[in-house]
VOPA-33433 format. One record per residue: x, y, z of N, C-alpha, C, O, CB in turn; residue number from 1. Coordinates in steps of 0.001 Angstrom, whole numbers, plus 524288, in hexadecimal, padded with zeros to 5 digits. Glycine has a CB too. Example, Ala and Ser with C-alpha at 12.3 -4.5 7.8 and 13.67 -1.06 7.14 Angstrom:
REM VOPA-33433
@nc1 = 83386 | nc2 = 7E9C6 | nc3 = 81E78 | cac1 = 8300C | cac2 = 7EE6C | cac3 = 81E78 | cc1 = 83390 | cc2 = 7F31C | cc3 = 81E78 | oc1 = 8379C | oc2 = 7F309 | oc3 = 82111 | cbc1 = 82C2C | cbc2 = 7EE87 | cbc3 = 82356 | num = 1
@nc1 = 83232 | nc2 = 7F736 | nc3 = 81BA8 | cac1 = 83566 | cac2 = 7FBDC | cac3 = 81BE4 | cc1 = 83264 | cc2 = 8001E | cc3 = 81EBE | oc1 = 83461 | oc2 = 80472 | oc3 = 81F67 | cbc1 = 83704 | cbc2 = 7FDAA | cbc3 = 8165D | num = 2
END
This chain:
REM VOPA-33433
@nc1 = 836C5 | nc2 = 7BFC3 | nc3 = 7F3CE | cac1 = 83777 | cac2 = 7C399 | cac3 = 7F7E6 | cc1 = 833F8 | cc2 = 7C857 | cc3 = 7F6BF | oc1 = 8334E | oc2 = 7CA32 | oc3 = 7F25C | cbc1 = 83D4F | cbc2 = 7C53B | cbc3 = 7F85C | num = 1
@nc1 = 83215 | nc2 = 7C9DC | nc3 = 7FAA4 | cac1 = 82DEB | cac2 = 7CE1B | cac3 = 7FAA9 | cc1 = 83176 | cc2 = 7D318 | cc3 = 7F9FC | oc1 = 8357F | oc2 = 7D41A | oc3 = 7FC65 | cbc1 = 82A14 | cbc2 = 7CE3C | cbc3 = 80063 | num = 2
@nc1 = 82E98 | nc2 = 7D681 | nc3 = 7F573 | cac1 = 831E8 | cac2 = 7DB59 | cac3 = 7F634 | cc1 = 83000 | cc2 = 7E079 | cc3 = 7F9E2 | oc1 = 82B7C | oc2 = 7E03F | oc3 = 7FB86 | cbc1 = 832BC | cbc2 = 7DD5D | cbc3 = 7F0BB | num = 3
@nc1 = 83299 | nc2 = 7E441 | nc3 = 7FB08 | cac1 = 82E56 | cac2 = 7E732 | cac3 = 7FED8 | cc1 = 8317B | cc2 = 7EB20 | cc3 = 7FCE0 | oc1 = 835A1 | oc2 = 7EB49 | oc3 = 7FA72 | cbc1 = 82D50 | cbc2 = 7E634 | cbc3 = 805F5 | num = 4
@nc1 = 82CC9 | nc2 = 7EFD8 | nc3 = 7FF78 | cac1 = 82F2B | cac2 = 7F366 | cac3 = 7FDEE | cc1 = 82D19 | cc2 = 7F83C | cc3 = 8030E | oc1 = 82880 | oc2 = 7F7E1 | oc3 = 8046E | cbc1 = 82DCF | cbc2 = 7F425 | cbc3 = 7F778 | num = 5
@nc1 = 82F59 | nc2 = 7FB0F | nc3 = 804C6 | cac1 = 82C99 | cac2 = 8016F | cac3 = 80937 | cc1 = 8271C | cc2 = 80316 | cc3 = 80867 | oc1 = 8249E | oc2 = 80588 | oc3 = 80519 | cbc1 = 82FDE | cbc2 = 80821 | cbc3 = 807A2 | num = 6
@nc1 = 82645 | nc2 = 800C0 | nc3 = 80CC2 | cac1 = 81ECB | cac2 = 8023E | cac3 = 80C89 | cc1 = 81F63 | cc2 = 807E9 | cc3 = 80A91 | oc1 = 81B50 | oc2 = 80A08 | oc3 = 80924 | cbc1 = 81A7A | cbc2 = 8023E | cbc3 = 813ED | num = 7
@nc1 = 823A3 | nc2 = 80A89 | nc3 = 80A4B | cac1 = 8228A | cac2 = 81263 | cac3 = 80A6E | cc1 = 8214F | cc2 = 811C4 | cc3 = 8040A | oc1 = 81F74 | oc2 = 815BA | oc3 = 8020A | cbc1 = 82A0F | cbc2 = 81841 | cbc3 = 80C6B | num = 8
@nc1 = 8222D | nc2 = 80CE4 | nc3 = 8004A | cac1 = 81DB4 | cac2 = 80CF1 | cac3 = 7FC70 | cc1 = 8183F | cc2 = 80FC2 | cc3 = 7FBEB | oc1 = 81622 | oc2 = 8129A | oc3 = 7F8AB | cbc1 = 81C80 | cbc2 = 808A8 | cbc3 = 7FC5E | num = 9
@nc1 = 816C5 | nc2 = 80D3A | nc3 = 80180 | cac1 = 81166 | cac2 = 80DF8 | cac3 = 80088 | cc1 = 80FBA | cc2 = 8131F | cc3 = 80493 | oc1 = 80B71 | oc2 = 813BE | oc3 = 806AB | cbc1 = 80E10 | cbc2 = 80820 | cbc3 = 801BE | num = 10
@nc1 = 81424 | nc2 = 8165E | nc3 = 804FA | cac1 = 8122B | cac2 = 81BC4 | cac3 = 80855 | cc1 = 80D81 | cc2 = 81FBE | cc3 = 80538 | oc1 = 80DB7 | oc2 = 8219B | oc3 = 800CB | cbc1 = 81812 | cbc2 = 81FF0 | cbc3 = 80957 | num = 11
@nc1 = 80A00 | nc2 = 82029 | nc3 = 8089D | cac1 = 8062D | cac2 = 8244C | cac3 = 8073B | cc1 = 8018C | cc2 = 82167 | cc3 = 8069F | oc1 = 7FD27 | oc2 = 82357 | oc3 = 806E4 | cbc1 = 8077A | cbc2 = 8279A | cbc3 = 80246 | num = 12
@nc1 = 80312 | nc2 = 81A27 | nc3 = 80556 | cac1 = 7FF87 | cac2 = 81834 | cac3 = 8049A | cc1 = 7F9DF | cc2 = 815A7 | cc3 = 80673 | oc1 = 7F6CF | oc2 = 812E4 | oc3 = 803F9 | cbc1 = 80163 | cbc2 = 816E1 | cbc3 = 8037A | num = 13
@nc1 = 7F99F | nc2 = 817F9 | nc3 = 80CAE | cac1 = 7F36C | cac2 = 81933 | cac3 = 80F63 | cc1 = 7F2FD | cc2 = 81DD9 | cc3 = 80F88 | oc1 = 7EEAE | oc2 = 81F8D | oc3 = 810D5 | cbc1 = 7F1FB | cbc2 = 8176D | cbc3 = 81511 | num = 14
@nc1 = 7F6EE | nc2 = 82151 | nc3 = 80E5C | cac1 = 7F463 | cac2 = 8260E | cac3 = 80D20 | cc1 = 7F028 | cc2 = 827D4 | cc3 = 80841 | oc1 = 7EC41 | oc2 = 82AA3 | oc3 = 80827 | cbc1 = 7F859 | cbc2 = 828DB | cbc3 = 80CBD | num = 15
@nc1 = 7F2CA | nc2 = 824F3 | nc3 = 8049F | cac1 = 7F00A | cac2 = 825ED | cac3 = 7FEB1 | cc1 = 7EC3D | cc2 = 822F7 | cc3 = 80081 | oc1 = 7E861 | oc2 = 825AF | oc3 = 8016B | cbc1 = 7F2E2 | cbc2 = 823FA | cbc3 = 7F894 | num = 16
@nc1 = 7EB5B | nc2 = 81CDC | nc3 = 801CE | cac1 = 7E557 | cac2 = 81AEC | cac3 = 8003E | cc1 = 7E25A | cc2 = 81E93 | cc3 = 80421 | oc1 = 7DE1E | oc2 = 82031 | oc3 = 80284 | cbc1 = 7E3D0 | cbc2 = 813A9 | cbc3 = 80166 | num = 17
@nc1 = 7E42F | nc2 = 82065 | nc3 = 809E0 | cac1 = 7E0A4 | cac2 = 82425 | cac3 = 80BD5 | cc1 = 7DDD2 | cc2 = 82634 | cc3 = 8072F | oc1 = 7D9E4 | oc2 = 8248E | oc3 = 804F6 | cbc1 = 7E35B | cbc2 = 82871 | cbc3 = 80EF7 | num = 18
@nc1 = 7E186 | nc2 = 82B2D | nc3 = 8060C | cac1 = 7E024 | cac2 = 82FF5 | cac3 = 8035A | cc1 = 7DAAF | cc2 = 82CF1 | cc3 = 7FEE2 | oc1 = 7D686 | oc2 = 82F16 | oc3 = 7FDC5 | cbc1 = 7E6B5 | cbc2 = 83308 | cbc3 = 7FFBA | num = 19
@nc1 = 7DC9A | nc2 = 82769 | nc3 = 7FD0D | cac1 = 7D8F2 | cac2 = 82644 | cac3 = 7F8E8 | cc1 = 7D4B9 | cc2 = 8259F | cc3 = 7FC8E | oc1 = 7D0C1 | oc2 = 82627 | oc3 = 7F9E4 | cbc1 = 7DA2D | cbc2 = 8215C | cbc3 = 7F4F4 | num = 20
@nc1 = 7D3CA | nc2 = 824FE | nc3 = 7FFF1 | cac1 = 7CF11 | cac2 = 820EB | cac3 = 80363 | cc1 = 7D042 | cc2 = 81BAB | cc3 = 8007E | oc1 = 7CD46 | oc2 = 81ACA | oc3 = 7FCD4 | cbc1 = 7C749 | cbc2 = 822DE | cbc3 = 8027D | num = 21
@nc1 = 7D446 | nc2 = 817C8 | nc3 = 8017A | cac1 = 7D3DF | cac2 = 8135A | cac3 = 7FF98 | cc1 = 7D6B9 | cc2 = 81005 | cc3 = 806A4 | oc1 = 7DA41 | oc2 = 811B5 | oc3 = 8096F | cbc1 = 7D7B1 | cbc2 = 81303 | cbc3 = 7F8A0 | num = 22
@nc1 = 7D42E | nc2 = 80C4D | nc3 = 8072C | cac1 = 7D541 | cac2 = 809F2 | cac3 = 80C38 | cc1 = 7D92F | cc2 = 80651 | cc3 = 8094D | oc1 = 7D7B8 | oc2 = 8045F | oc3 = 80528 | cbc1 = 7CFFB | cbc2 = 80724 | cbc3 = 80FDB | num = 23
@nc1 = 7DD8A | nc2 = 8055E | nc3 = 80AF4 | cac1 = 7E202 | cac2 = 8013E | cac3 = 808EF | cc1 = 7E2DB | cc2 = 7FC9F | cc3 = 80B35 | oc1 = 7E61D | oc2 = 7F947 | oc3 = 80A0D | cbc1 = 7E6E1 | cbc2 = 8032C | cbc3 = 8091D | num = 24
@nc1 = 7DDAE | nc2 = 7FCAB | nc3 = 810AA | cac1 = 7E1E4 | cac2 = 7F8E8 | cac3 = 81371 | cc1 = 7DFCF | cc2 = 7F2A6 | cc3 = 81166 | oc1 = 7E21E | oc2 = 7EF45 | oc3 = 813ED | cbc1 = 7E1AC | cbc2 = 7F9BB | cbc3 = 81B39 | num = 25
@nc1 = 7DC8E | nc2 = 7F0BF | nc3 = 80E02 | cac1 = 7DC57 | cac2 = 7EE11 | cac3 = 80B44 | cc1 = 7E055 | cc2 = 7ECED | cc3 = 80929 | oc1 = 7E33D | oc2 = 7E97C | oc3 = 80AD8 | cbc1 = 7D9AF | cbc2 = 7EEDC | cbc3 = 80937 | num = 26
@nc1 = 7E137 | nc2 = 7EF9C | nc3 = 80515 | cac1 = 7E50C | cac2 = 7EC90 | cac3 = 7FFF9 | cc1 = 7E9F0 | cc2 = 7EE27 | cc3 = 8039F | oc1 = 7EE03 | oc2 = 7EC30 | oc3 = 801FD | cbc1 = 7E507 | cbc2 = 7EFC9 | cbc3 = 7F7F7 | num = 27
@nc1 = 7EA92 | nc2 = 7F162 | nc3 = 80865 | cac1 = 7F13E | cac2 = 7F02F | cac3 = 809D7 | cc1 = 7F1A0 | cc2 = 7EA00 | cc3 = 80CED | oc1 = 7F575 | oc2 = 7E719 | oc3 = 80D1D | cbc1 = 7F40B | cbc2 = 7F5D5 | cbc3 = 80F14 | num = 28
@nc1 = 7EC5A | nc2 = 7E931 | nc3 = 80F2C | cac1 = 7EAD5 | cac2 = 7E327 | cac3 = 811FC | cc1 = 7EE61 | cc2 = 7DF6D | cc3 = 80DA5 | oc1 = 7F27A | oc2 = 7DCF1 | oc3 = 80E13 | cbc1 = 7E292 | cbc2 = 7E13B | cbc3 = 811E3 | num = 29
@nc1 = 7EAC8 | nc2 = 7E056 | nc3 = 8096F | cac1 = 7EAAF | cac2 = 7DD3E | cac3 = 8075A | cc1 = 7F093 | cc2 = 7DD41 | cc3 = 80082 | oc1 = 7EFA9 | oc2 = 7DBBA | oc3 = 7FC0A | cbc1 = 7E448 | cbc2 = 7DD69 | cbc3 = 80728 | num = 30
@nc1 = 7F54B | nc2 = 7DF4F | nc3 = 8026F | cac1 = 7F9FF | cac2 = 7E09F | cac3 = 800A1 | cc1 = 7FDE3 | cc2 = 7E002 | cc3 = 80582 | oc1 = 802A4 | oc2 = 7E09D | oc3 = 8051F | cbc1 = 7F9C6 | cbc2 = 7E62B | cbc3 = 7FE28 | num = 31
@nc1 = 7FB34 | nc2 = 7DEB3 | nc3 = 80A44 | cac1 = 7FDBA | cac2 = 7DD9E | cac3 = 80E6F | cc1 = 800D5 | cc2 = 7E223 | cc3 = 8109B | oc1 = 8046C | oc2 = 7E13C | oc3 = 813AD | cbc1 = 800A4 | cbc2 = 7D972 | cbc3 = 80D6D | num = 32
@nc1 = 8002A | nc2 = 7E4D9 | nc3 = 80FCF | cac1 = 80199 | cac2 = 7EA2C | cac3 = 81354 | cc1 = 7FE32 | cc2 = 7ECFD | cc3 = 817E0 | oc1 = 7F96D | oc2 = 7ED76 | oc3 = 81842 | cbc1 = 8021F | cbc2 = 7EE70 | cbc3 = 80F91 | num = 33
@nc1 = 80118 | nc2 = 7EE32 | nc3 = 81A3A | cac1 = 7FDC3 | cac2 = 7F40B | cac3 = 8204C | cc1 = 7FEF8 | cc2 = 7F707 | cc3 = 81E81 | oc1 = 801FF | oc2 = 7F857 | oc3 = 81B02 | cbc1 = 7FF7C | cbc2 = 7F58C | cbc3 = 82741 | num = 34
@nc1 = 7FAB6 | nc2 = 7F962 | nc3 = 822BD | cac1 = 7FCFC | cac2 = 7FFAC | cac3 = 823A4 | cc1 = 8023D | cc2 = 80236 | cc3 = 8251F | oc1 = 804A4 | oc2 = 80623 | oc3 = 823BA | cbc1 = 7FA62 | cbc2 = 801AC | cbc3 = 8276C | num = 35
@nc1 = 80324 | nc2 = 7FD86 | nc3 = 82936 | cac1 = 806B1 | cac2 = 7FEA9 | cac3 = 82BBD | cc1 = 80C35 | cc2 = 7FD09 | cc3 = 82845 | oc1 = 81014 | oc2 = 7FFB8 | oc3 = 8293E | cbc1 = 805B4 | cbc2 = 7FC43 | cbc3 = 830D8 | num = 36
@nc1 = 80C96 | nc2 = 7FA18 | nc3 = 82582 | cac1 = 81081 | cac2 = 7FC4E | cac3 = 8217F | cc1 = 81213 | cc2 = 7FE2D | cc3 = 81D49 | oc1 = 815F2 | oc2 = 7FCFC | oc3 = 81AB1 | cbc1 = 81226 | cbc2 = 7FB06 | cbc3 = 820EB | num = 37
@nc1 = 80E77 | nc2 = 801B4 | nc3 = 81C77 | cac1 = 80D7F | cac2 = 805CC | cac3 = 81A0F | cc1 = 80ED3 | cc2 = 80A3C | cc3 = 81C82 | oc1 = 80E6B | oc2 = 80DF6 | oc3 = 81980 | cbc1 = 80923 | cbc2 = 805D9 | cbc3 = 818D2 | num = 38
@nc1 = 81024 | nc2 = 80B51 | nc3 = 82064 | cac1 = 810EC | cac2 = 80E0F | cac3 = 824B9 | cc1 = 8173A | cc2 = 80F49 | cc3 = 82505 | oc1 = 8193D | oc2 = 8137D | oc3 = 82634 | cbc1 = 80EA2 | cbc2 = 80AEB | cbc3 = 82976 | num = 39
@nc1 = 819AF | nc2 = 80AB4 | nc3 = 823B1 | cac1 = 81F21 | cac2 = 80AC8 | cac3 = 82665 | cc1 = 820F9 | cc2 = 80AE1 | cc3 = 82141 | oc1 = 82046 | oc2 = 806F5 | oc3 = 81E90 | cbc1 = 82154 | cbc2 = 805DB | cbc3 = 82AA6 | num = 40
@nc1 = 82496 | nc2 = 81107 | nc3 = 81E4D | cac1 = 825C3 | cac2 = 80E4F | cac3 = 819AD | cc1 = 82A07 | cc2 = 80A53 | cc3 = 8191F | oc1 = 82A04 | oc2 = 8075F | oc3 = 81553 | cbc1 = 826A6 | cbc2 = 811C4 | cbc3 = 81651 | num = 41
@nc1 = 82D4F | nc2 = 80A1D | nc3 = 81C5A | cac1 = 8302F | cac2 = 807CC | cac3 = 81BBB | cc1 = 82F99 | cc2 = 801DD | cc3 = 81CA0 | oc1 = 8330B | oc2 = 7FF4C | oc3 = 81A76 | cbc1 = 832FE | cbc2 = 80A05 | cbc3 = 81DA3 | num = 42
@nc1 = 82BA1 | nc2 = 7FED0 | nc3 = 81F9E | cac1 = 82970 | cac2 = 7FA7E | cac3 = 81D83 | cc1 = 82B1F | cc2 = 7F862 | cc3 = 817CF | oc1 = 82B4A | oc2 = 7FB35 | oc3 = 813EC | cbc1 = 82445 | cbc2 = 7FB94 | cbc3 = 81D9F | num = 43
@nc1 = 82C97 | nc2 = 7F1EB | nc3 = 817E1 | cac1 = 82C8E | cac2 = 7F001 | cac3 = 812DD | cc1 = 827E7 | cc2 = 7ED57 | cc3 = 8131B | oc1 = 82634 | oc2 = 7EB78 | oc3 = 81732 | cbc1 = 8311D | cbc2 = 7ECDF | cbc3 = 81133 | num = 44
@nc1 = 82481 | nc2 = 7ECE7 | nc3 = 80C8C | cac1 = 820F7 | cac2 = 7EC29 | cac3 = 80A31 | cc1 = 8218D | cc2 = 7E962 | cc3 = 8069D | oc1 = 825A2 | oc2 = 7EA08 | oc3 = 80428 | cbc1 = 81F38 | cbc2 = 7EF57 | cbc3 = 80942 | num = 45
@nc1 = 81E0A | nc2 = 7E568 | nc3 = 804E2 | cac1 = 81E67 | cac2 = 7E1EB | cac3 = 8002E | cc1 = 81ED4 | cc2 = 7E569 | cc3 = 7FA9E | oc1 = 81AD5 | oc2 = 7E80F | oc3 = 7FA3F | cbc1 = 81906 | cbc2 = 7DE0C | cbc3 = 8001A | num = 46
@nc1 = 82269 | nc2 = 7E64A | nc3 = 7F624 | cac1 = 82007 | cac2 = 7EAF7 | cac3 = 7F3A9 | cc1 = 81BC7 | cc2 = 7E76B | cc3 = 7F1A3 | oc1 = 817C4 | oc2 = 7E97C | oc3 = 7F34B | cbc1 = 823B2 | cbc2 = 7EEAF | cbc3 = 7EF1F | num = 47
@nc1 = 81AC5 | nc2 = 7E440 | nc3 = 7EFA0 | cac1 = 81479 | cac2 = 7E14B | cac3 = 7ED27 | cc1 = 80FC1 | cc2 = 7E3A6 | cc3 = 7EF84 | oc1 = 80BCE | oc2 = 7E4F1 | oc3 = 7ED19 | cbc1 = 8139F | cbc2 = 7DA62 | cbc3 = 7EEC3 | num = 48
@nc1 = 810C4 | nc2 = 7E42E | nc3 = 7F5C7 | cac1 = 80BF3 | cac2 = 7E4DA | cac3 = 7F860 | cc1 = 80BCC | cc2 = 7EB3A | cc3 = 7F861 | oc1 = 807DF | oc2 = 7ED68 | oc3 = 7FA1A | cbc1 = 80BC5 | cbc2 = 7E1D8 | cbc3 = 7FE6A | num = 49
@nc1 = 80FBE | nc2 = 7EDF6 | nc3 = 7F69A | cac1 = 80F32 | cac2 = 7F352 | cac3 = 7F650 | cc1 = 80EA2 | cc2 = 7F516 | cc3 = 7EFF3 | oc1 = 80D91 | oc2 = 7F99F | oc3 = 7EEC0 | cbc1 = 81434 | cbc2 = 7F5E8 | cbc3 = 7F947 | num = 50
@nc1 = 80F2B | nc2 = 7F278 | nc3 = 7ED7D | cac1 = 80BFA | cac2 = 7F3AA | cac3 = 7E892 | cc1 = 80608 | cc2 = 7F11A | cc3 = 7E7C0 | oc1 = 802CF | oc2 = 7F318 | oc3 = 7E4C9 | cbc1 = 80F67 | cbc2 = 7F1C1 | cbc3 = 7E3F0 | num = 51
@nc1 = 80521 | nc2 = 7ECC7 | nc3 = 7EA92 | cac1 = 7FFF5 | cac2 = 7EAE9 | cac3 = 7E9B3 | cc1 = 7FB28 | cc2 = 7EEB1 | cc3 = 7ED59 | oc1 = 7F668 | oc2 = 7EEF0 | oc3 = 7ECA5 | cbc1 = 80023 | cbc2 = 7E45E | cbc3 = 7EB7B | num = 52
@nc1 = 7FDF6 | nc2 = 7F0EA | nc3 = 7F0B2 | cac1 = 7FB7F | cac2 = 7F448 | cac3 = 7F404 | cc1 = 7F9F8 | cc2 = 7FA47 | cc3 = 7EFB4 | oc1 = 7F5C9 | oc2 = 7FCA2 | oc3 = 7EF6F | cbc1 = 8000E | cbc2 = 7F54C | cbc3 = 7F9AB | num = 53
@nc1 = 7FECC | nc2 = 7FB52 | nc3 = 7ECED | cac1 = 7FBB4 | cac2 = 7FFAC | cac3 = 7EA8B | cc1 = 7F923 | cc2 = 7FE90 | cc3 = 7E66B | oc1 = 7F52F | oc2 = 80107 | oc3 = 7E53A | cbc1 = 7FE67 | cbc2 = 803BB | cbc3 = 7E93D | num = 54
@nc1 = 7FB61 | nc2 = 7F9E1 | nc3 = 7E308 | cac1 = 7F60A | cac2 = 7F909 | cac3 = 7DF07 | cc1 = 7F104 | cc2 = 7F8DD | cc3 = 7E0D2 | oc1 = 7EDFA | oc2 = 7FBE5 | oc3 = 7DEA5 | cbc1 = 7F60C | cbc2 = 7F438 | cbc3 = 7DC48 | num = 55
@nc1 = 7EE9E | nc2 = 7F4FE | nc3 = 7E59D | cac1 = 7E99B | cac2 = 7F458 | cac3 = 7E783 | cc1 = 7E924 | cc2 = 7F70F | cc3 = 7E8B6 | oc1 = 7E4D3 | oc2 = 7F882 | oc3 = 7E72A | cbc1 = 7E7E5 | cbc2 = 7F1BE | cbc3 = 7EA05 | num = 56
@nc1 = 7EBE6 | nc2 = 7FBAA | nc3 = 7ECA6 | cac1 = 7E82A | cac2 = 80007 | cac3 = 7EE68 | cc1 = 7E654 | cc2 = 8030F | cc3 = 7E8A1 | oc1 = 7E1C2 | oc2 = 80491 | oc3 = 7E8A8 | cbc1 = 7EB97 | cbc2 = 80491 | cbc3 = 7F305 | num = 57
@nc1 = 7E903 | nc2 = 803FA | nc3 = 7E451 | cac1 = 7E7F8 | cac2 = 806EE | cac3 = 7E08B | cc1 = 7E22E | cc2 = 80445 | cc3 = 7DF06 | oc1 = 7DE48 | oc2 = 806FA | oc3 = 7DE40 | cbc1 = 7ECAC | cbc2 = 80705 | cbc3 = 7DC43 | num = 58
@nc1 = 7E237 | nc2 = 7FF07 | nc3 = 7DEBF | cac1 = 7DDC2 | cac2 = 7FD63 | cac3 = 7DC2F | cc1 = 7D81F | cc2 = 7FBCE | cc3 = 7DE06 | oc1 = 7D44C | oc2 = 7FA3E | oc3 = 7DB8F | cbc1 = 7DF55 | cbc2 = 7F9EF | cbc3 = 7DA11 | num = 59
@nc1 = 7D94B | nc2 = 7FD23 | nc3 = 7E543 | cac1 = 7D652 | cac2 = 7FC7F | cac3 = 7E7F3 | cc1 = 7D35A | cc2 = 80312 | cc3 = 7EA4A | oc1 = 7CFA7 | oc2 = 803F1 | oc3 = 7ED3C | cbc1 = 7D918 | cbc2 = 7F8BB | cbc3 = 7EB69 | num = 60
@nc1 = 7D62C | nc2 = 805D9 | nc3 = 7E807 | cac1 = 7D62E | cac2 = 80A94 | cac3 = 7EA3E | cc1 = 7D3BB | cc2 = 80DC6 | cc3 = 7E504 | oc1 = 7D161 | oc2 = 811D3 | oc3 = 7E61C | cbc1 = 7DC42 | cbc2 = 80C57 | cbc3 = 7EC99 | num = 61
@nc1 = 7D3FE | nc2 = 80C9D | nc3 = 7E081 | cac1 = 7D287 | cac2 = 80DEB | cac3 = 7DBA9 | cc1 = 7D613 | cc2 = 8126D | cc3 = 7DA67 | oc1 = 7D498 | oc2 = 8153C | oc3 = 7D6CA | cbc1 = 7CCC4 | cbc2 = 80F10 | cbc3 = 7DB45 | num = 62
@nc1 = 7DAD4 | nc2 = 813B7 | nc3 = 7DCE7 | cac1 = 7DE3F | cac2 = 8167B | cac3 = 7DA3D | cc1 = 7E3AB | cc2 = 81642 | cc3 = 7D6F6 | oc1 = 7E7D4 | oc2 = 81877 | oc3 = 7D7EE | cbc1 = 7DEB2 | cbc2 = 818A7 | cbc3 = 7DCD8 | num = 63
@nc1 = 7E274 | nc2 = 8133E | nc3 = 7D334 | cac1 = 7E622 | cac2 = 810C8 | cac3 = 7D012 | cc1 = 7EB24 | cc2 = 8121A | cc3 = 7D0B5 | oc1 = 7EEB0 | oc2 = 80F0C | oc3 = 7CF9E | cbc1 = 7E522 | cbc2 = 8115C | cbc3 = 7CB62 | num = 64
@nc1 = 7EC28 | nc2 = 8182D | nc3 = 7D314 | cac1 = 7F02B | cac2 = 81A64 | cac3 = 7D243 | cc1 = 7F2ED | cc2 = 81BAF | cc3 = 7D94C | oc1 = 7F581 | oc2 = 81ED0 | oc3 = 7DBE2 | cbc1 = 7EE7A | cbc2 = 81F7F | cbc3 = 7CE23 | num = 65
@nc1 = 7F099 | nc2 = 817A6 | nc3 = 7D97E | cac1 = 7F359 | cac2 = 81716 | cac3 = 7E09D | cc1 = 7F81C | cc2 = 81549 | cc3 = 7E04D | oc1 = 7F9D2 | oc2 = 811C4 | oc3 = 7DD82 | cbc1 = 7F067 | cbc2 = 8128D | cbc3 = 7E52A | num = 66
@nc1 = 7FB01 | nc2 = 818E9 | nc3 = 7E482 | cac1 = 7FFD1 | cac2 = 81644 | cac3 = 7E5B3 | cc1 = 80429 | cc2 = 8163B | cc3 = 7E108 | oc1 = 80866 | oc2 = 8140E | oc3 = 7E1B3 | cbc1 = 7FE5A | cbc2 = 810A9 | cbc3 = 7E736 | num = 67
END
């Protein structure tokens, strides 16, 4: 069984890659997430796909200390 957890995890989180100039919508493609639920915190989310989302952005973004 898949566990999930409140997209409001990931609040602030097109705000910050803005601020970095890092485009996300790659690695969220590809962690299987939108925008659009990212949007709603209350949305449930895979937590896997919401931690794999901030490791890659960290490592795709070169800021180790993302997220």
């Amino acid at each position: 069984m898949t566990k999930l957890v409140r997209a409001a995890v990931l609040t602030n989180y097109l705000e910050v890659t803005q601020y970095l100039g890092f485009n996300p919508r790659d690695v969220m493609a590809a962690v299987g997430l939108s925008k659009a639920q990212l949007q709603a915190p209350e949305h449930r989310i895979p937590i896997d796909a919401a931690v794999r989302l901030l490791e890659d952005s960290a490592a795709a973004s070169g800021w180790q200390t993302f997220g």
